[in-house]
N, C-alpha and C positions, 0 to 999 in steps of 0.2 A: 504494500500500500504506500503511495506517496504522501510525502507532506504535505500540507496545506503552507501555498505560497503566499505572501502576505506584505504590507509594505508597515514602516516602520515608524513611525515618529517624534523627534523628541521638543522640545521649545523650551529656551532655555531665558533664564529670569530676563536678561535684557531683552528678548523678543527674537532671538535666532533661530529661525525653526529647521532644524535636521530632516531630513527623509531617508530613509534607509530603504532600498528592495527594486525588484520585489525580492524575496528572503523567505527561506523555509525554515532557518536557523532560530534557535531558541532565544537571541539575544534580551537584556529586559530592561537593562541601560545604557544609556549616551555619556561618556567624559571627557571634558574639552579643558584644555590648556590654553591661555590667553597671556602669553608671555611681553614683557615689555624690555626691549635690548637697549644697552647703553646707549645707541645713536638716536633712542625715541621712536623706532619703527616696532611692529610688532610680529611675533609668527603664533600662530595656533595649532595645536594639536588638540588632535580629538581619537574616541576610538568606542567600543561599544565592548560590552560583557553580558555575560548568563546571569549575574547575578549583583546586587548591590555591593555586598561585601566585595567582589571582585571589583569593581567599581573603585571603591573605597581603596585598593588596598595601591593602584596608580597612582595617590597622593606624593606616598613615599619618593619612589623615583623622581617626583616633580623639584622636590628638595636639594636633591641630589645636581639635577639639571640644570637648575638657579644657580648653584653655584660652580660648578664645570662650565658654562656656557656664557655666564656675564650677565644674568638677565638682571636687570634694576627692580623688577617686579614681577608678579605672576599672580592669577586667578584661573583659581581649581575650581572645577563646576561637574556637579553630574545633576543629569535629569531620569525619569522612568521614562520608558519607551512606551506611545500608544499604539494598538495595530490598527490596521483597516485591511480589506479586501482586495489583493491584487485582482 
């Protein structure tokens, strides 16, 4: 039996909304890196997980990156994922 195909959705507090899919994959959250580089420009990462806690635990790394990479600042963000019907 195949999965149910599905697309993804996440929107995040300043109003950025993600779209994920379509996707058969269990994902259940969206985390996005909003880093800020010593020149004033910025890069984002983002990525998605099975579960919150997984979610949560990309924090760490973010720590880490700040300081190897030079960033002046960073905003750590997760959202739930909503589905809808591919």
């Amino acid at each position: 039996m195949s999965k149910k195909r599905r697309y993804l959705t996440a929107t995040m507090p300043d109003g950025y909304v993600k779209r994920i899919g379509p996707t058969a994959d269990t994902f259940t959250h969206y985390w996005r890196i909003v880093a800020t580089l010593e020149n004033g420009k910025t890069e984002v990462f983002w990525g998605h997980t099975r579960s919150l806690a997984e979610a949560r635990r990309k924090r760490a790394p973010a720590d880490e990156a700040a300081r190897s990479r030079g960033w002046t600042s960073f905003i750590f963000e997760i959202a739930e994922l909503s589905e809808e019907p591919a």
